[in-house]
C-alpha positions as CSV (number, residue, x, y, z in Angstrom):
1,X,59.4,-18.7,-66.8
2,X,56.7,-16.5,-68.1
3,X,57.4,-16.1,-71.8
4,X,56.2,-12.0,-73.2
5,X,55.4,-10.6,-76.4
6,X,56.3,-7.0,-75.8
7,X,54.2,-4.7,-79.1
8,X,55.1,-1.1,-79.1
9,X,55.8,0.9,-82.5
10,X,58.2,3.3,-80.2
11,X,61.6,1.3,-80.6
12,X,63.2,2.7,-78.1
13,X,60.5,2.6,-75.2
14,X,60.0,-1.4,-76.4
15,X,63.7,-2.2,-76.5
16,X,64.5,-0.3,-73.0
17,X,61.2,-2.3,-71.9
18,X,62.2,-5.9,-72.8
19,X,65.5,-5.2,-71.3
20,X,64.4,-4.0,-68.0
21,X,61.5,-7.1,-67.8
22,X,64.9,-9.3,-69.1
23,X,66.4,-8.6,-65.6
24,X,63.4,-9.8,-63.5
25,X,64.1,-13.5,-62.6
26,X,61.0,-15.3,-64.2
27,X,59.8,-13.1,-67.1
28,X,61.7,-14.1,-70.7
29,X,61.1,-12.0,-73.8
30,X,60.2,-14.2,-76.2
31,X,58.8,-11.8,-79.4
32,X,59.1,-8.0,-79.6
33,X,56.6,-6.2,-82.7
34,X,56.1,-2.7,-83.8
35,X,52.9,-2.5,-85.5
36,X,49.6,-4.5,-84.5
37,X,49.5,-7.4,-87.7
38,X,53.5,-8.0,-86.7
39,X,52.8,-8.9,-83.2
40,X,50.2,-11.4,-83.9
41,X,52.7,-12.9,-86.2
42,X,54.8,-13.0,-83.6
43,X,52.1,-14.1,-81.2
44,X,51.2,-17.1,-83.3
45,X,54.7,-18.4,-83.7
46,X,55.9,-17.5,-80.4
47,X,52.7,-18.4,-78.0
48,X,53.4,-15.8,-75.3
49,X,51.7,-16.5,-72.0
50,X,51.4,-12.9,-71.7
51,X,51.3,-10.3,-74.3
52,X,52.4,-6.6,-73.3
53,X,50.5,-4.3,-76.1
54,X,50.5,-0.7,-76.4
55,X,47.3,0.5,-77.4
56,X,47.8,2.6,-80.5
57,X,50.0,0.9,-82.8
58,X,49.8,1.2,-86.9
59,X,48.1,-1.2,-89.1
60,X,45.9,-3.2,-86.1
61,X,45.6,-1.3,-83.0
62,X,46.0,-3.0,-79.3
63,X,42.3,-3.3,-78.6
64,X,42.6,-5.0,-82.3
65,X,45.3,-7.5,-81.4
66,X,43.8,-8.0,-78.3
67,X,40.6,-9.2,-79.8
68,X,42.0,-11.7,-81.9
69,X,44.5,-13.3,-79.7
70,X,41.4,-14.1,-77.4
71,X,40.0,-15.7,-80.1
72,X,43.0,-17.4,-81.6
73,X,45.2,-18.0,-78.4
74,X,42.9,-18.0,-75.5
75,X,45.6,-18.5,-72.8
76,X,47.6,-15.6,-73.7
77,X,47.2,-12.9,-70.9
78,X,46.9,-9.4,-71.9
79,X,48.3,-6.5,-70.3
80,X,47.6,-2.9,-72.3
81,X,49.6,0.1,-71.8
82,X,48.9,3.5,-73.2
83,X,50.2,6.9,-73.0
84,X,46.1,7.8,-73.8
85,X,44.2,6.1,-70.9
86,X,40.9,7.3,-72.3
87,X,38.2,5.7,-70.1
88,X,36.6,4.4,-73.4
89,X,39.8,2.6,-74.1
90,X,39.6,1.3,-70.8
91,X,36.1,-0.2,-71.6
92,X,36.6,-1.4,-75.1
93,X,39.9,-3.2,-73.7
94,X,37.7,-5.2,-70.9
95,X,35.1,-5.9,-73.3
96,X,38.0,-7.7,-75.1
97,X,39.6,-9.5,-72.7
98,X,42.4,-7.6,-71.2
99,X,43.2,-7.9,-68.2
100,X,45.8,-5.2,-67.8
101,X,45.2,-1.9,-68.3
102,X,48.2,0.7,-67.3
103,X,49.6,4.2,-68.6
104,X,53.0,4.3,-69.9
105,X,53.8,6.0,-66.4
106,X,54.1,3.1,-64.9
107,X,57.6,1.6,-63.2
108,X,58.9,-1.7,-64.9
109,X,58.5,-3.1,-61.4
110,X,54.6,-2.3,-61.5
111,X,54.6,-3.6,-64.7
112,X,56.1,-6.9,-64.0
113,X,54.2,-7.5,-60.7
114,X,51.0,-6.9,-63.6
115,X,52.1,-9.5,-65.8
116,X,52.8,-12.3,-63.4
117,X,49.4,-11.2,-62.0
118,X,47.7,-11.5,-65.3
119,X,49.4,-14.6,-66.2
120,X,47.9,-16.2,-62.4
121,X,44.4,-15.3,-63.9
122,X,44.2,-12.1,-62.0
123,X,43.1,-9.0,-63.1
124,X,44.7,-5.3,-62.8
125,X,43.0,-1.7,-63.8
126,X,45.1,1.5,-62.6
127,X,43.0,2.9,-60.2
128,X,42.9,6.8,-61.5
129,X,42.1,5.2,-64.9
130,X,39.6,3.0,-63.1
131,X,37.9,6.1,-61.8
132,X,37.8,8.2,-65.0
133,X,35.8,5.5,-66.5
134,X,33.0,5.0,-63.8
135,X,32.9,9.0,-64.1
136,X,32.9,9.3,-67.7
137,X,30.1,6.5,-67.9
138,X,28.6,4.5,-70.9
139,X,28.7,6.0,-74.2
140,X,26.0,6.0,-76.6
141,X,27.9,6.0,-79.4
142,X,28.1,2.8,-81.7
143,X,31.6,1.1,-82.4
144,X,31.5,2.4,-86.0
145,X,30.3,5.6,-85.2
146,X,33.0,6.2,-82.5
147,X,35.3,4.8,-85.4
148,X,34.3,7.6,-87.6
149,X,34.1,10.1,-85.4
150,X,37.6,9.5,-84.3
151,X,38.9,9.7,-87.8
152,X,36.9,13.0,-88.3
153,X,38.7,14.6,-85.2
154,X,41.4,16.3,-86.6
155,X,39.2,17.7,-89.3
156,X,39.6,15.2,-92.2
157,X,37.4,15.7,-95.0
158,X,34.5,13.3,-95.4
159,X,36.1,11.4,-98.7
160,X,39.2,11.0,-96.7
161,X,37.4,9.5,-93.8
162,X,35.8,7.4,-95.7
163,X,39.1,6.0,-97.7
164,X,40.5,5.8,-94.3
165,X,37.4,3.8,-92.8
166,X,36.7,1.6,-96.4
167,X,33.4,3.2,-96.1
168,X,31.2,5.3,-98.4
169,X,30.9,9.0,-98.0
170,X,27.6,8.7,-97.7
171,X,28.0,6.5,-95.1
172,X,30.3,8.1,-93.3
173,X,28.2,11.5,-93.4
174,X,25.1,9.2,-92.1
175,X,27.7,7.8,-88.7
176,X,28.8,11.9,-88.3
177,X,25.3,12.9,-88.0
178,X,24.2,10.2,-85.7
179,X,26.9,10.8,-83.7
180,X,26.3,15.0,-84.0
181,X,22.6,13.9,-82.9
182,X,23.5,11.5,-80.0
183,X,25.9,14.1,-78.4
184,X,23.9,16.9,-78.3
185,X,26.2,18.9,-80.4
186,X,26.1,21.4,-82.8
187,X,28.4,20.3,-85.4
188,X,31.1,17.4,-86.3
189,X,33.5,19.0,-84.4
190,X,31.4,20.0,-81.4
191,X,31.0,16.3,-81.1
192,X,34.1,15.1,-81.7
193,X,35.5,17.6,-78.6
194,X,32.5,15.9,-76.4
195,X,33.5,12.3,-77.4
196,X,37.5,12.9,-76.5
197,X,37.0,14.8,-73.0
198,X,34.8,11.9,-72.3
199,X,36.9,9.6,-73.0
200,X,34.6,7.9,-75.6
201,X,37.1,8.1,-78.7
């Protein structure tokens, strides 16, 4: 049996989840979590083979997760889903060791053929979201800058962002500008629209 941690802070899209990978004949829910620290709790006690994560999840998100069960549970597979299948997600999810990568689109039968292909040390990228990334290409922005800029898209003020981010505003106005100046844009927001169509936040 191949034993799941399924980590989606939707209830009902998790719960109808684990029941329809429950009727497959060799997949066993084993841990379900609805924020990112809960499911490496559950991680850690349960020791999934494979770990089912949505990518944006309160507290830690799936990228997050992702990260440190590579570090602390090396043969846990991870497959990410995501109703935002930005091609920078894509990226920062490979450069952590997933090797899964689907949108929430995707049948339960997909899903589960994904898992057991993951859990043979396979890998699987949705093709369309495959494609959007080689077309988007590299970004030039920094992890921290991307960070921020993320935080400033929906036109936070810089002493929130910088609460939000446990950064100074000082610091944070440095990151917006370097960001601004990498992106060829006229203002914050300028590059904040430039860094979501191209999938780099």
């Amino acid at each position: 049996m191949i034993r799941l941690l399924l980590a989606d802070d939707e209830n009902l899209i998790r719960v109808a989840l684990a029941q329809l990978l429950e009727l497959e004949d060799d997949l066993v829910v084993v841990g379900q979590a609805a924020s990112g620290p809960e499911a490496l709790a559950v991680a850690r006690a349960e020791r999934p083979d494979v770990a089912v994560l949505d990518l944006q999840m309160p507290g830690l998100d799936g990228i997050g997760v992702a990260e440190a069960l590579a570090a602390e549970l090396p043969g846990c597979g991870v497959v990410m889903v995501t109703g935002h299948g930005r091609p920078g997600h894509l990226k920062r999810a490979l450069g952590v060791g997933v090797r899964g990568f689907l949108p929430k689109t995707t049948s339960a039968s997909t899903l589960a053929r994904v898992v057991r292909d993951v859990h043979g040390g396979r890998r699987y990228v949705d093709p369309e979201l495959a494609a959007e990334a080689m077309a988007a290409g590299d970004s030039p922005l920094t992890p921290r800058e991307a960070d921020v800029l993320e935080l400033a898209a929906d036109g936070a003020p810089v002493e929130d962002i910088a609460r939000r981010a446990s950064l100074s505003p000082g610091t944070v106005r440095n990151y917006l500008s370097s960001a601004t100046s990498k992106l060829g844009a006229a203002n914050r927001h300028d590059a904040c629209a430039t860094a979501r169509r191209l999938g780099w936040i």
